[in-house]
C-alpha positions in Angstrom: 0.0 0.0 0.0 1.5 3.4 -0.7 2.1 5.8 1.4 -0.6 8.1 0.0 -3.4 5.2 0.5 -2.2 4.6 4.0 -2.7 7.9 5.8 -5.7 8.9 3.9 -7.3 5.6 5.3 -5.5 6.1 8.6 -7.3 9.9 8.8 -10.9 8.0 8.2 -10.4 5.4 10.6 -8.6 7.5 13.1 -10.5 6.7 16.5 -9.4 10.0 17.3 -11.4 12.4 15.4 -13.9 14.7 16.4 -17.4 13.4 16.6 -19.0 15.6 14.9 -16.3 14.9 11.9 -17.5 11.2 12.4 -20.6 12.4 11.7 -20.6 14.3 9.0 -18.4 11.8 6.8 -20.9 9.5 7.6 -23.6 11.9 6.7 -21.3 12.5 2.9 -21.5 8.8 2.4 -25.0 8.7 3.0 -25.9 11.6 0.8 -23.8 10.2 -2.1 -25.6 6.8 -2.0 -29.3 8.9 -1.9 -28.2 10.4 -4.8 -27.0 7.7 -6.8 -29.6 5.3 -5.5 -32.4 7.9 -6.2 -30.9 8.3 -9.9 -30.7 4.8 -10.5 -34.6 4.4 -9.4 -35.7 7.2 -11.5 -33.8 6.0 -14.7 -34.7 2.9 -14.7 -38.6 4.1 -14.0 -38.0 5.8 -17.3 -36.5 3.4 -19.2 -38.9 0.7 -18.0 -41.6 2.9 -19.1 -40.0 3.6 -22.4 -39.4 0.0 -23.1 -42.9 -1.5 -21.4 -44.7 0.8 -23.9 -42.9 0.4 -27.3 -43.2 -3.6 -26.3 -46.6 -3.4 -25.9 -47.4 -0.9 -28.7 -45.5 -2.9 -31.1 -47.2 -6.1 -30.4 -50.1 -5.1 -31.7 -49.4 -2.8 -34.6 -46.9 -2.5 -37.4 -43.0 -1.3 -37.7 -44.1 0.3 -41.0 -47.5 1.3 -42.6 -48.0 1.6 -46.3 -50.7 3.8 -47.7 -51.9 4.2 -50.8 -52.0 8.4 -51.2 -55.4 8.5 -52.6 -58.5 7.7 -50.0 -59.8 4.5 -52.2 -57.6 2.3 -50.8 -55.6 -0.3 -52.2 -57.2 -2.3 -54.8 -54.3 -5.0 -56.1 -53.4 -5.4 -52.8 -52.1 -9.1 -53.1 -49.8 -8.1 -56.2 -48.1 -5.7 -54.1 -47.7 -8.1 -51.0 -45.8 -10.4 -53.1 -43.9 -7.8 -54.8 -42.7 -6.5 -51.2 -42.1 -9.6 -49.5 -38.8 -10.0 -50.7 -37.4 -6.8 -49.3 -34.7 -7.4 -47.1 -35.4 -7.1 -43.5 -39.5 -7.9 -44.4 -40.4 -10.3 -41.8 -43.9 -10.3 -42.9 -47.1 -8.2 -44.9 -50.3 -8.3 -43.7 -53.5 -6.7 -45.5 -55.9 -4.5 -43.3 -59.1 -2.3 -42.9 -59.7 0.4 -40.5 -62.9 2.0 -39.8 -64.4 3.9 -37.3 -68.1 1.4 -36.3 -70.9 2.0 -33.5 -71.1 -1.1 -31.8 -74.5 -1.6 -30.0 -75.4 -4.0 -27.4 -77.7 -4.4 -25.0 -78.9 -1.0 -25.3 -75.5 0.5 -24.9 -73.5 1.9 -27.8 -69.5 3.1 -28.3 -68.0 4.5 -30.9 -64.8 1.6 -31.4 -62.1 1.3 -34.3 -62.9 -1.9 -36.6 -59.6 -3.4 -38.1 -60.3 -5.9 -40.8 -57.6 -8.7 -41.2 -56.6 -11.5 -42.3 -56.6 -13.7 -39.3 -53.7 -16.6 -40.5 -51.5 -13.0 -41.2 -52.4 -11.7 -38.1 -52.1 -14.2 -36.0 -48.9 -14.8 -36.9 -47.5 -11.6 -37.2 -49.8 -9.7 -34.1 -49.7 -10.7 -30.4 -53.4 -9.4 -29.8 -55.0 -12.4 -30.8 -52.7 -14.7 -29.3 -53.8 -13.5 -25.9 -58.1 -15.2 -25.6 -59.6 -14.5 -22.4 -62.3 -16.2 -23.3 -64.5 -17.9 -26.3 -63.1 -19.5 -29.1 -61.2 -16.6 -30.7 -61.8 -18.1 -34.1 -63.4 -16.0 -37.0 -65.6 -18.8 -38.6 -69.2 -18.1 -39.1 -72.2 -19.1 -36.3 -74.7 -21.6 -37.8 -77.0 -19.0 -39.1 -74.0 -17.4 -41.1 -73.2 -14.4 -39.2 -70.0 -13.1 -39.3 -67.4 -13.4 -36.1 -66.0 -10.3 -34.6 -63.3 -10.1 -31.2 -63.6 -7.3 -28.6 -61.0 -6.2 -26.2 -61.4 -7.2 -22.8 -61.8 -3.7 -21.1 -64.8 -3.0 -23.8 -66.2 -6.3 -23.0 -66.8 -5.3 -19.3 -67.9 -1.9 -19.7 -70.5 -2.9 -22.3 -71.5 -6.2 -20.5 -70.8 -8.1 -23.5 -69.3 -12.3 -22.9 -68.3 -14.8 -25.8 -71.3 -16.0 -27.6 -73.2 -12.4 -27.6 -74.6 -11.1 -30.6 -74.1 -6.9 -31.6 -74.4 -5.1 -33.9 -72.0 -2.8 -35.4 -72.9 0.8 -37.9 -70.7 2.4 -40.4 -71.0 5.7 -41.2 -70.2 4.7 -44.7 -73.8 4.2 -45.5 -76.0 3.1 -48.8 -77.4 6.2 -51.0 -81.6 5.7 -51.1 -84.5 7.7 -52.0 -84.2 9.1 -48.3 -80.8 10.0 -48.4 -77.6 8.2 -46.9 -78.6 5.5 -44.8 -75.8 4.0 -42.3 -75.0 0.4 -43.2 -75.4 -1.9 -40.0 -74.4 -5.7 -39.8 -75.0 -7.9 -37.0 -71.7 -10.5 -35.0 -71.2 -12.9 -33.0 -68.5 -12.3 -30.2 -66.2 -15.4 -30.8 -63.7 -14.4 -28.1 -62.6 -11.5 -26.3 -59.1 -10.5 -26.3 -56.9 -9.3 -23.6 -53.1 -7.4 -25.7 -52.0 -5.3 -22.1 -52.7 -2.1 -23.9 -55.6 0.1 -22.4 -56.2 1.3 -25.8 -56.7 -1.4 -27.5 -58.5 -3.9 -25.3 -61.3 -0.5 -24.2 -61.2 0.4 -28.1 -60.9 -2.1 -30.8 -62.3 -5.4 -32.7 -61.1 -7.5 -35.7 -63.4 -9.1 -38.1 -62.0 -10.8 -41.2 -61.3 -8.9 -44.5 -64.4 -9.8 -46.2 -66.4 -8.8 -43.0 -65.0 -5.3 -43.1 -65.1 -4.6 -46.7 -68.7 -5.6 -46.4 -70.1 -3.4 -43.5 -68.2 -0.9 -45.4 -69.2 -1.0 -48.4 -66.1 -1.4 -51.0 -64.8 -3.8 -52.7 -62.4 -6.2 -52.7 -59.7 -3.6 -51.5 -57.8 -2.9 -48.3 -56.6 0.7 -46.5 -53.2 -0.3 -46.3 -50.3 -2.6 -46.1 -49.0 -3.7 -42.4 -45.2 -4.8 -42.7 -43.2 -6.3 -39.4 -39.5 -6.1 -39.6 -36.8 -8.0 -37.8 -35.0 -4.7 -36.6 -37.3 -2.6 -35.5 -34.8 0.4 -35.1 -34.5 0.1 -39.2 -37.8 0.4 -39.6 -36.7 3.7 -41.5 -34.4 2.1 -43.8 -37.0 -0.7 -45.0 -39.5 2.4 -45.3 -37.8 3.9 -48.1 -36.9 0.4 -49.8 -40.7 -0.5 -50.0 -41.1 3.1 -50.9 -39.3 2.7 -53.8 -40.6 -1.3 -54.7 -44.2 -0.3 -54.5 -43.8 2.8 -56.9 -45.8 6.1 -57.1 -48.9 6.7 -55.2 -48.0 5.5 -52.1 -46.2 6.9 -48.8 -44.8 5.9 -45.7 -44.7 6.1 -41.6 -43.4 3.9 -39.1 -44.0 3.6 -35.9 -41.7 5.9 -34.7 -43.2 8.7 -36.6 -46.9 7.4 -35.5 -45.6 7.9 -31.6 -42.7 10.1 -32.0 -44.1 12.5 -29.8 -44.6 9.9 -27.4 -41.1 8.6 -26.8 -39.6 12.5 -27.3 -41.4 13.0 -24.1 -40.2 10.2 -22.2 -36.7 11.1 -23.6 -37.3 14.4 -22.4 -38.7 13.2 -18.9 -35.4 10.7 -18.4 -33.0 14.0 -19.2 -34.8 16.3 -16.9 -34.9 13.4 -14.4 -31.0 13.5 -14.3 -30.3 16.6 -14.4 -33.0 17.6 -10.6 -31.9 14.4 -8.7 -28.1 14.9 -10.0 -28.2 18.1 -7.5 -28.6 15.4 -4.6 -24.9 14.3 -5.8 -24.0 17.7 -5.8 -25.1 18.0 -2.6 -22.9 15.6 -1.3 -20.5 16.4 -2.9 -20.6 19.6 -0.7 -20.4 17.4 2.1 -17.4 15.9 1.3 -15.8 19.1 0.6 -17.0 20.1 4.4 -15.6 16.9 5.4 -12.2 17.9 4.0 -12.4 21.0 5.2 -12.6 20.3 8.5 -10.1 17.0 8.6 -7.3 19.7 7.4 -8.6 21.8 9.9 -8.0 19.2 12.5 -5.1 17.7 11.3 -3.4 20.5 10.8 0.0 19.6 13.3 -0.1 16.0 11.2 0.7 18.0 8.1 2.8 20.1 9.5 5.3 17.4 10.4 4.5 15.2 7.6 5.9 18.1 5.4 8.6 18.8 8.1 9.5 15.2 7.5 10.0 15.7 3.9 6.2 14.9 2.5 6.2 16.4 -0.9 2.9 18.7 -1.3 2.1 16.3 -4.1 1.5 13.8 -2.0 -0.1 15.5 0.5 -2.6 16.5 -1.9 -3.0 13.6 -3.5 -3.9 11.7 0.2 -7.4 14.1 0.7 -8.1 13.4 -2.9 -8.1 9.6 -1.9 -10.0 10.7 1.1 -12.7 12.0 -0.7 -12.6 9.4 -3.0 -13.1 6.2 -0.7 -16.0 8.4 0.8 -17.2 9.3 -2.7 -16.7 4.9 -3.7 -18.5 3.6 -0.3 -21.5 5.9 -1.2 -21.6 5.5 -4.6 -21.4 1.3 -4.0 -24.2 1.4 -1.6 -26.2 3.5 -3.6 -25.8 0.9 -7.1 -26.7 -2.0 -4.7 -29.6 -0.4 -3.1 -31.1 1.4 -6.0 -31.1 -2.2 -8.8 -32.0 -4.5 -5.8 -35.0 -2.2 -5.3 -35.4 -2.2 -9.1 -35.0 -5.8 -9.5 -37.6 -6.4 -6.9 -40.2 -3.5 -7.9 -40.3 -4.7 -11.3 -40.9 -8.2 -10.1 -43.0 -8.1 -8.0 -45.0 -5.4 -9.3 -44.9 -3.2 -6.1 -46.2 0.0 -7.4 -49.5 -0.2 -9.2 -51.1 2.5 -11.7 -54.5 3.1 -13.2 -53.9 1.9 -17.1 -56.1 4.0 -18.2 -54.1 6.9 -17.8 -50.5 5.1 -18.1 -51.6 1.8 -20.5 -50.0 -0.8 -18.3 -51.3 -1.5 -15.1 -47.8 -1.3 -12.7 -44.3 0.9 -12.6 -42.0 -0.9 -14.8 -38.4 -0.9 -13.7 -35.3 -1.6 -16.4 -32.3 -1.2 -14.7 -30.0 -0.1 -17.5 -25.8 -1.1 -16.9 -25.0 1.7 -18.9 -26.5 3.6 -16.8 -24.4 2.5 -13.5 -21.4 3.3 -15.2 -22.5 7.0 -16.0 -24.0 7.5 -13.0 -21.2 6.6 -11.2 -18.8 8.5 -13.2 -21.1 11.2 -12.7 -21.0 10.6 -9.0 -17.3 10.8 -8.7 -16.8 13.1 -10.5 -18.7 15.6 -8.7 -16.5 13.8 -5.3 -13.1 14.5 -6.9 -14.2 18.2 -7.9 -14.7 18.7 -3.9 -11.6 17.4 -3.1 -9.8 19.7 -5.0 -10.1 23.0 -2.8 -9.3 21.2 0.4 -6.8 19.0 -0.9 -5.1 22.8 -2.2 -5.2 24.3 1.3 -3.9 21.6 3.5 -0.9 22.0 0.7 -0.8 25.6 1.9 0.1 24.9 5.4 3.3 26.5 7.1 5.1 23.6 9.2 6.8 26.6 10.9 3.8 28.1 11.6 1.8 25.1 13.3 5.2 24.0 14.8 6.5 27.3 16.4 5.1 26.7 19.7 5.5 22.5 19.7 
């Protein structure tokens, strides 16, 4: 052990020292692991957040959406899948209507978005309707030939409607008669209700088959657009522009980070506002160290004196309240990484804190305790301990050994 590492831990462990110097080191190492273990929380709130939703989001809807530019839809729909699918990083196309329907039941009524699919394609490529809380969750016809639709789960309850129910469902897109434009209702059977995770969907939406959709609304044999799942989801922009250019003129592009960019711009936001308040706890204690300094060259004062009388070098004297700081700044930094992922770890396990998924679409606080984060945080975190230990670690090189030791 050098000789700088053995008085700076000989100072901290001195039995000697004041109490109130006790204290207040103990109080530094204490504020330094609120900090971090505070950050650490908070981040990985944010990030568990970020990555709970985007999980959930893209389970049940697509990386990219291709739209025909003109509101009729796409009408050789099944050419163009095939002339897509063998775009690189395509992991599959699925055909689907969207439509805003009034399902009635039971003398209740809610406006709810209508999504026509293809249910082998979707089944495959969605995680909605892999998830049957009950019924069948098939889309075959009932005896008497009426089509099969799926409700979310949240709907379900508030409308009072089980597996087996009959409703009816209205499209604006009505039929022109002598009395003007009447809407065009059909009547389904509920062949399973469907639980995804997301609020949104499960209080808002039903699938019906293709045919089923183009039917209650009227068109032909046509679709709104083109769903496409990718294996990267982070070159979702990328594939974009090659199906862009494969599928020609009249069409455009989004993917789902455009459809929620302001979404995850405010969660990005959020995390580096986050960081930023609770890094003032760090700073904070890193005050406290530099009071703890302070005061142990205060009280040491005669010890430097004949340390440098002895031939210490200011150098080294220096460099022993740096390492001061720094083992205070280490113990609180270590206690704060433990505490704060161990309390991550077992939040996000055990689902401690629960939240109205209404307002936050997941029912509990997510925690993802990112190790990139550890290391910045404790960079951060030391840092801000070193800085501290610089205007102590300057004045205790100051000292006058024939001042202190005139009167020894």
């Amino acid at each position: 052990m050098s000789f700088e590492w053995l008085v700076a831990l000989r100072y901290l462990r001195s039995p000697n020292r004041p109490a109130v110097l006790r204290i207040v080191t103990l109080l530094a190492v204490i504020g330094v692991a609120a900090g971090v273990t505070t950050l650490v929380i908070a981040l990985s709130m944010n990030t568990g957040f970020r990555q709970a939703i985007r999980d959930r989001l893209l389970s049940v809807t697509a990386h990219v959406n291709l739209k025909p530019i003109s509101p009729n839809g796409i009408r050789d729909y099944r050419e163009l899948m095939t002339k897509l699918s063998g775009t690189p990083g395509v992991r599959s196309i699925e055909p689907a209507i969207y439509a805003t329907v009034l399902l009635s039941s039971g003398g209740r009524a809610r406006g709810i978005v209508l999504k026509g699919v293809d249910p082998d394609l979707e089944r495959r490529a969605s995680e909605a309707l892999h998830h049957i809380v009950a019924g069948s969750g098939d889309f075959a016809q009932d005896a008497d030939g009426i089509p099969a639709v799926l409700v979310g789960r949240i709907l379900a309850n508030d409308l009072d409607i089980s597996a087996g129910d009959y409703i009816t469902l209205t499209s604006p897109q009505g039929s022109l008669t002598p009395l003007g434009m009447l809407p065009r209702s059909r009547r389904f059977h509920v062949s399973g209700i469907f639980d995804s995770g997301f609020y949104d969907y499960d209080a808002n939406w039903g699938f019906v088959t293709l045919g089923s959709a183009q039917s209650l609304a009227g068109i032909g044999d046509l679709v709104s657009l083109l769903e496409v799942r990718v294996t990267q989801m982070d070159d979702a922009n990328q594939i974009a522009d090659q199906l862009l250019r494969r599928a020609g003129e009249g069409f455009t592009t989004s993917t789902w980070m455009d459809e929620n960019r302001a979404l995850f711009r405010a969660l990005s936001l959020e995390k580096l506002v986050t960081a930023l308040f609770i890094g003032l706890i760090t700073f904070v204690a890193g005050l406290n160290i530099l009071v703890v300094l302070t005061m142990t060259v205060t009280d040491r004062a005669r010890d430097i004196a004949v340390l440098m009388a002895m031939g210490a070098r200011r150098q080294q004297l220096r460099k022993i309240f740096i390492l001061q700081g720094l083992v205070v700044s280490i113990a609180g930094t270590v206690a704060g990484l433990l505490i704060g992922y161990t309390f991550a770890g077992i939040a996000n396990k055990w689902r401690l804190i629960p939240l109205n998924p209404e307002v936050y679409a997941i029912p509990y606080v997510p925690f993802h305790a990112n190790a990139l984060d550890a290391i910045w945080i404790a960079a951060a975190a030391l840092f801000i301990s070193i800085a501290a230990t610089i205007l102590p670690a300057r004045s205790a090189t100051r000292i006058l050994p024939v001042e202190i030791l005139r009167f020894e």
